[in-house]
C-alpha positions as CSV (number, residue, x, y, z in Angstrom):
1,X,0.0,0.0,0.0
2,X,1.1,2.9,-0.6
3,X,2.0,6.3,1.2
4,X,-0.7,8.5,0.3
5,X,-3.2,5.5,0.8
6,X,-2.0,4.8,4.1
7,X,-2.4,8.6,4.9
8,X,-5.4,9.0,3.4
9,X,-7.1,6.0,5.5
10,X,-5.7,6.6,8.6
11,X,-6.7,10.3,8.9
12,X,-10.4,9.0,7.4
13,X,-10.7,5.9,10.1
14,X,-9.4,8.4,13.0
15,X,-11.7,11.2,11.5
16,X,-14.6,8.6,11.7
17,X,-14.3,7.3,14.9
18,X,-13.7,10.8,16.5
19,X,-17.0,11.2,15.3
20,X,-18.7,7.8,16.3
21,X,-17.7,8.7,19.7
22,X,-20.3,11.1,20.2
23,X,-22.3,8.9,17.4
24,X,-23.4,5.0,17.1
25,X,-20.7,2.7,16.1
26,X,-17.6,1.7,17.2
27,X,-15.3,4.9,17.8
28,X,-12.6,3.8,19.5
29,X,-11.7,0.3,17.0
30,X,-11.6,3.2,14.0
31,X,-9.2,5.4,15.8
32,X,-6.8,2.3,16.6
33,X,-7.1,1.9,13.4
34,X,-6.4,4.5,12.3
35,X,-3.6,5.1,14.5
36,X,-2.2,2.1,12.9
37,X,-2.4,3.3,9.4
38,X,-0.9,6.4,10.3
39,X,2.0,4.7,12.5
40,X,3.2,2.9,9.0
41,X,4.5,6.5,8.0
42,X,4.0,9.7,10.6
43,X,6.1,8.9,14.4
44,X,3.9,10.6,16.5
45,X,0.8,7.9,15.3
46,X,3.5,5.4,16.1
47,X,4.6,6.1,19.3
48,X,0.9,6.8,20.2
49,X,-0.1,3.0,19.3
50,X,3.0,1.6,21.2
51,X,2.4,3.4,24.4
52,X,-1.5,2.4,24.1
53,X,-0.3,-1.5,23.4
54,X,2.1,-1.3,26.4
55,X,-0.4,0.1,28.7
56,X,-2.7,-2.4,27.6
57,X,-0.1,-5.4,27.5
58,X,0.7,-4.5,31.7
59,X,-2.9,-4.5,32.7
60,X,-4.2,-7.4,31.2
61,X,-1.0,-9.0,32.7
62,X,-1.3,-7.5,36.1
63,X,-4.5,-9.0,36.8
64,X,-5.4,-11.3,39.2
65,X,-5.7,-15.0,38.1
66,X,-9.6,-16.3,38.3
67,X,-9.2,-19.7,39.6
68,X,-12.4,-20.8,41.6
């Protein structure tokens, strides 16, 4: 894919799901995706999605295990 296509998406998804968060459907999926479009080529998008997937990645491992 190329630059201006991967530009052109990711500014559409993030534009889109700015909007669906204040509208039905599911706003914050189309700004990760987004984000990830726009990671491929612009830093800041980049460093955005890793910080969000590191966050993520500690809290789903700090949790407690559910053993009953």
């Amino acid at each position: 894919m190329g630059k201006a296509a991967n530009l052109t998406g990711g500014f559409a998804l993030l534009g889109a799901g700015v909007a669906m968060l204040v509208l039905p459907g599911p706003g914050v999926l189309a700004i990760a995706g987004g984000l990830t479009l726009l990671g491929r080529e612009l830093p800041w998008a980049k460093r955005i999605t890793d910080t969000v997937t590191t966050k993520l990645g500690r809290s789903g491992s700090a949790a407690p295990d559910e053993t009953v």
